[in-house]
N, C-alpha and C positions, 0 to 999 in steps of 0.2 A: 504493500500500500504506500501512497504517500501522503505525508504527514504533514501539516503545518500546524506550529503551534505557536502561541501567543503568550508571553507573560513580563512581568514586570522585570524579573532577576534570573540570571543562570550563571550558576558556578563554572567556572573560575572570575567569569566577566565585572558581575556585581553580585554581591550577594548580603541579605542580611538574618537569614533564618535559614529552614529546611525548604523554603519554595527555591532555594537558589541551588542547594544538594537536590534535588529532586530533575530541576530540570536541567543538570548536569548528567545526572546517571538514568534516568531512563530515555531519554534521544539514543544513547550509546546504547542500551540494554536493546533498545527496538531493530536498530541499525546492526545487529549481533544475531536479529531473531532474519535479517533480510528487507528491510523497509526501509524507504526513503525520508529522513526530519529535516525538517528545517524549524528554524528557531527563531523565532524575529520578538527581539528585547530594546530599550533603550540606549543607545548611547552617553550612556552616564561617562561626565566627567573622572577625565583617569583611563577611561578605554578607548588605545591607539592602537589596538590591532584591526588587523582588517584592512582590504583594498575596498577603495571606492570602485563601484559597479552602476551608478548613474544617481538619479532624483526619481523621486514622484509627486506629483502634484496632489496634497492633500486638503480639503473641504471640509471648514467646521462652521456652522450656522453661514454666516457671512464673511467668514476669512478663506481666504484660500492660499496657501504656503505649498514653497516647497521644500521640499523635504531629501537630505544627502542619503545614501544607502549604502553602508559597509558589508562586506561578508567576509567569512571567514570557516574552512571547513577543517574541523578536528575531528579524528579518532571515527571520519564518515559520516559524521552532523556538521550540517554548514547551519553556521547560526548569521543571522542576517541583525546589524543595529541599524536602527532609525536614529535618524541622526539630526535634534532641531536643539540649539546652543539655548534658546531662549527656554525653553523646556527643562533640557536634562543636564545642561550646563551649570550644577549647582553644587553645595557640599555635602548632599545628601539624597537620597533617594528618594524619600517620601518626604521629609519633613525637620523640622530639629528636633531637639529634645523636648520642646514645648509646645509645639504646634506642628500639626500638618500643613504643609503647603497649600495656600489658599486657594489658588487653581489646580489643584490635582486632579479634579474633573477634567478641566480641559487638557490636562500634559498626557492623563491616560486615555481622553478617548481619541484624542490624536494618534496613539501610540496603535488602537485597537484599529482604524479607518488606516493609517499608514501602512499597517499588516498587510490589509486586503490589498488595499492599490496596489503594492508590489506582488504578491500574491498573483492580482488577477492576470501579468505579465508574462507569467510561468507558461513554460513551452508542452511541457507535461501536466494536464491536471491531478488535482486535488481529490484525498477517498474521504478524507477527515482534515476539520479543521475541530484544532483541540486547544480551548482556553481556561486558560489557567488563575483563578481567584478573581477578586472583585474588579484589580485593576484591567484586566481583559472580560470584564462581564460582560462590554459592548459589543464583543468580534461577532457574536450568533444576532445580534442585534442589525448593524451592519450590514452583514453577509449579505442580508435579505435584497438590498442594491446591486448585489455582488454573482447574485443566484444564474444569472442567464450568461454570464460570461464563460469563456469555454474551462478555464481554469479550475472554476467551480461546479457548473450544472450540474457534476454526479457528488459532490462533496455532502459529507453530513457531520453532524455536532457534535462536541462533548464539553461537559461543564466539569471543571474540576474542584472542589469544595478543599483548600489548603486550612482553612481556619476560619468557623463562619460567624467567629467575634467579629472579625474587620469585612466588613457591607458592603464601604464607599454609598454610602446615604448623604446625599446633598441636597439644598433647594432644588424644587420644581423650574425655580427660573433659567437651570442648567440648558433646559431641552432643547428651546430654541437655539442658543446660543453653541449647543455641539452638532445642531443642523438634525435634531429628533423631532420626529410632530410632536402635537401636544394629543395627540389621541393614543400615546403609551403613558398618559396620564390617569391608567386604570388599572382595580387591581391583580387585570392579567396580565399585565406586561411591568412597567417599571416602578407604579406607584407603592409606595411603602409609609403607610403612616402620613400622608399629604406631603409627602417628601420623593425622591427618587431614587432607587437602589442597584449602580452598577453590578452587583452582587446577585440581585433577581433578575436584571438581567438575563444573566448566565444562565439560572436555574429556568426562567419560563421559556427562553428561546434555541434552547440546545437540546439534543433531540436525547441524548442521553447525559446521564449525573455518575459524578463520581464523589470518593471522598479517600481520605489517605490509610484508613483502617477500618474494618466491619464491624467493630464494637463502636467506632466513631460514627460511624453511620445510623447505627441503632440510637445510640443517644440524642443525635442532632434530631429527630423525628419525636421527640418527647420537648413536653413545655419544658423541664426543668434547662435543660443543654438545646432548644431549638434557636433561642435568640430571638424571637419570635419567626421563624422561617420554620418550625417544626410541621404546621399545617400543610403549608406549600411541598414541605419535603414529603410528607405522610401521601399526600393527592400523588406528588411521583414518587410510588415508591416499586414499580413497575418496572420503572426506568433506572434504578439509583442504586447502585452496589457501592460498596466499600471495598477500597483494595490497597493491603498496608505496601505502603513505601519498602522499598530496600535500602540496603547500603552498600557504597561501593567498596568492594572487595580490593580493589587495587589500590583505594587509596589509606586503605581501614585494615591494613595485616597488620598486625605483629612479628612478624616475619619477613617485611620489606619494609620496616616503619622508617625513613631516613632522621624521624623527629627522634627516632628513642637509641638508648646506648648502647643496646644489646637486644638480638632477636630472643623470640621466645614465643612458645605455642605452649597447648594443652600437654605436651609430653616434655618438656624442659619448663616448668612452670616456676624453678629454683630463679633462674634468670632475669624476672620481673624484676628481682630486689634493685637491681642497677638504674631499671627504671625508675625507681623509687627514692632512690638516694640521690639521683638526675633532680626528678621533680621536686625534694625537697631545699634542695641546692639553689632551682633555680627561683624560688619563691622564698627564700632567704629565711626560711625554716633550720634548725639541727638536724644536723647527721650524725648525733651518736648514735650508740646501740641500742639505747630506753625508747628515741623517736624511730626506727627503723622498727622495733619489734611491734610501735604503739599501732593499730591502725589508721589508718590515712584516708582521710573524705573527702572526695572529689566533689566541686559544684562548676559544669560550664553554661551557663543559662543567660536569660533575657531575667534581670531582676524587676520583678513585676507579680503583681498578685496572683497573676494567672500560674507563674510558675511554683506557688507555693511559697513565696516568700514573705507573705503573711503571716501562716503559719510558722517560717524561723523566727519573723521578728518577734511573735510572742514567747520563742523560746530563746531567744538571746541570753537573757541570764542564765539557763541551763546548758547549754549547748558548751562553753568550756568547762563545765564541771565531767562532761562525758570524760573517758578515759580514749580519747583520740583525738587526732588532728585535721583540722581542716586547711583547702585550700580553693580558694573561689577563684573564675576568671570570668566576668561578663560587664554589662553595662543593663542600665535602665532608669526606674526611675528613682532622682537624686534622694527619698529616703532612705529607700533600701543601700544604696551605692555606700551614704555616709554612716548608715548602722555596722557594713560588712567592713568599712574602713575602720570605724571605730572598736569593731571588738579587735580586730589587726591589732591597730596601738595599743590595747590594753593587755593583749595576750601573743605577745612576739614571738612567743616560742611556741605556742598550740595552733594559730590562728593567721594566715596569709590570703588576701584579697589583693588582685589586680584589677582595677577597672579599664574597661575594652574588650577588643576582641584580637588574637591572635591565633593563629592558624597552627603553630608548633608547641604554642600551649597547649591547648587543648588536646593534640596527641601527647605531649607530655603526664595531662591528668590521667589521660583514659587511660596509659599503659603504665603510668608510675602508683596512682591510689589503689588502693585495698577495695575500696566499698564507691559507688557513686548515687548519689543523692539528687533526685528527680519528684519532689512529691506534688506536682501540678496540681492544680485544681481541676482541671478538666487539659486533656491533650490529643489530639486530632490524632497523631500516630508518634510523635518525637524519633529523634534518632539516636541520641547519647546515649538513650539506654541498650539501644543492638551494638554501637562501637563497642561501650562498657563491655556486654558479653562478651564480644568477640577478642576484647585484649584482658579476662579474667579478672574483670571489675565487677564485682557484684552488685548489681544495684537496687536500691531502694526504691519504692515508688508507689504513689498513690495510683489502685487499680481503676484504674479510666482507662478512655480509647484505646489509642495504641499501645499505652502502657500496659493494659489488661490481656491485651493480645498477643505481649511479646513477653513479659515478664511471668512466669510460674512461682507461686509463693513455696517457698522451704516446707519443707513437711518431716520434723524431725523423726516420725517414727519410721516413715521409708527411705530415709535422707534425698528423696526426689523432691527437685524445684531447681531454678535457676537464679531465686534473687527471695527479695522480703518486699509483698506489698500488704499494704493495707486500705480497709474499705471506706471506713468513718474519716470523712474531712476534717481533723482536728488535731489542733498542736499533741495536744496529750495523744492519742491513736501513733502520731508521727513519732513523737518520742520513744516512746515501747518498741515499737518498730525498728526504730535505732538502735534500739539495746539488745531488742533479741539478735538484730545483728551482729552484735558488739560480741556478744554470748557465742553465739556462733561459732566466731575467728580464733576465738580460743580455744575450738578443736577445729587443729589443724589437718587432720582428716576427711572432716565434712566439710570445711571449706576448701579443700580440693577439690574435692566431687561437688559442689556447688560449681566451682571455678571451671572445671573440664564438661560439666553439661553444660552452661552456656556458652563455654568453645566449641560446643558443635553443632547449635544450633543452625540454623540455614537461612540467613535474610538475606540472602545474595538477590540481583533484581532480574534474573531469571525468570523467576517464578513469577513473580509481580506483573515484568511488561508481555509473559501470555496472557495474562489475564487482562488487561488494557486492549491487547489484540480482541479477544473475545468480545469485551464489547463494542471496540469498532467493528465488526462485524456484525453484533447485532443491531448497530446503530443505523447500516448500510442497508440493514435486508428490510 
């Protein structure tokens, strides 16, 4: 088949979550199975790869711009940037730390109408056009212009559901002005709440739903996790499978990690220590032999409620009384950032936070920490917690979406499970959790057989992007 797809971020290009791992590794996964992707993303500031391959002239209400086109094909994915300075020429992707960027309506549905225009040029047509979260909600929207041209006449839809907290819900006065009638001002098509929802979009104009896990799916169709979309999801539920995320196996070995100091799999498992004394080094923790034997807690996260960091803040005061060490590497928002900074300062020897994001950190946590700490509030499919497994981090997690899907709780009387979750949303639940963890590691036995069954689990995206095929094809017939 061939594939065009739409989204805001793809790894290596830009990235700032798991929509940017995602649509790094399944273009490649498809491209493996025999299919044609292409990828057409931003040109965000910072990205100078790519040959220019011409313009297209793009229409939004009453502007009409053109627009430069880079491409660039890796690993048999040609990912194509759209290229407007005034747009994507910024210090951020979406937004600052404080606010979303005020026209984001307009820079994304420029982005989703710029797709097609190039798109409809293509010498070969199109079996699927596949977009990705709220900022590409408009592409099945669009399309509909787009339908009789040869590129597309046999093409058909998919909506991908990444996280159905973020909508892209804006005034109604958007419509005109991104050249939309006002009679998607109902609530079969964009209308949400007398407002408008890039996000619904996606879900009412795309011929098939997806979402990143099958427990996430199941949840987003209940009031409590719908966001209020849970209706709209239930009416397509016909249409709407869950299908969890993989990880890339090439970039996520422990056995080709170039970030760690010493390889190491599920039969030299002795070896991890190097890692450990790596990551404690580089986070300006001790390396004697009390911190080496202590356990080690990995956090790499977006600090935000959603990721359960509510629940640490209420256990702040408890959390260096535990008999282990922490070490945090993320960014969000500045409570949380100056709480993780501040137990830092007060506990130099148990307690290390970097705020940011770093790409060599992070495989330094997953292959250097004992335990990883994931207790979201609610999680679409996460990924930290399959790296965890696959580099013999045992992770912790509240049993949600993805996390419920991938994570098996310990089960001390058959020593089967691969990690510790818990169900009850609450600091106290979270803590015990901890500690049975804690309990655990000090038999070094069962924590081996914890450690070597999540080494063998299988999230590779094999399996994933058949199932993606699967429903383009049902999408087609």
């Amino acid at each position: 088949m061939r594939i065009l797809m739409v989204a805001s971020e793809a790894a290596p290009f830009a990235k700032t979550g798991g929509l940017g791992d995602v649509l790094a590794a399944l273009p490649r996964a498809l491209v493996g199975l025999g299919h044609s992707v292409d990828v057409v993303i931003p040109r965000y500031r910072g990205i100078t790869i790519g040959k220019s391959v011409g313009k297209v002239a793009v229409a939004l209400g009453e502007k009409a711009t053109d627009s430069e086109v880079f491409e660039v094909t890796e690993g048999g994915v040609r990912t194509i940037f759209i290229d407007h300075a005034r747009y994507f020429d910024r210090n951020h992707l979406y937004g600052t730390a404080d606010n979303d960027y005020s026209d984001n309506p307009e820079r994304f549905a420029f982005l989703s109408r710029a797709a097609l225009e190039w798109g409809s040029y293509a010498k070969d047509p199109y079996d699927m056009v596949h977009a990705h979260d709220w900022q590409a909600g408009l592409v099945p929207v669009f399309l509909r212009a787009f339908a009789e041209t040869p590129a597309f006449r046999k093409a058909s839809t998919m909506f991908t559901i990444h996280n159905l907290a973020y909508q892209g819900v804006f005034d109604a006065s958007w419509l005109p002005r991104l050249g939309l009638s006002g009679s998607l001002m109902h609530a079969d098509a964009l209308e949400h709440w007398r407002k408008i929802s890039f996000l619904k979009g996606g879900l009412m104009f795309s011929r098939v739903l997806t979402t990143v896990s099958a427990r996430y799916a199941q949840e987003i169709q209940t009031f409590e996790y719908g966001n209020g979309f849970d209706e709209i999801l239930r009416g397509r539920s016909h249409d709407f499978v869950g299908i969890r995320n993989g990880i890339d196996y090439g970039e996520w070995d422990s056995l080709n990690d170039a970030h760690l100091p010493e390889p190491f799999d599920a039969n030299c498992l002795e070896r991890k220590l190097a890692s450990k004394r790596m990551l404690l080094g580089a986070f300006g923790l001790p390396r004697d032999e009390m911190t080496l034997q202590r356990p080690l807690i990995g956090l790499v996260s977006r600090l935000v409620d959603q990721k359960g960091f509510d629940l640490l803040a209420e256990l702040a005061g408890r959390l260096p009384e535990l008999d282990a060490s922490f070490v945090l590497l993320g960014a969000g928002e500045r409570q949380h950032e100056d709480l993780w900074l501040s137990l830092a300062a007060s506990h130099p020897k148990r307690i290390a936070a970097r705020i940011g994001f770093d790409e060599a950190a992070a495989h330094q946590i997953e292959g250097g920490a004992d335990i990883f700490l994931m207790p979201s509030r609610f999680e679409p499919c996460g990924l930290n917690q399959m790296y965890s497994l696959r580099y013999g981090t045992i992770p912790v997690v509240h049993a949600t979406g993805g996390l419920y899907d991938t994570v098996r709780d310990y089960d001390p009387l058959s020593g089967s499970g691969t990690g510790f979750t818990f169900d009850d949303y609450s600091a106290e639940t979270l803590l015990s959790t901890i500690r049975r963890a804690l309990h655990v590691y000090t038999d070094k036995a069962a924590w081996r057989r914890l450690q070597r069954a999540g080494m063998q689990e299988d999230f590779s995206w094999d399996a994933s992007a058949r199932e993606y095929v699967t429903m383009y094809e049902r999408a087609r017939s």
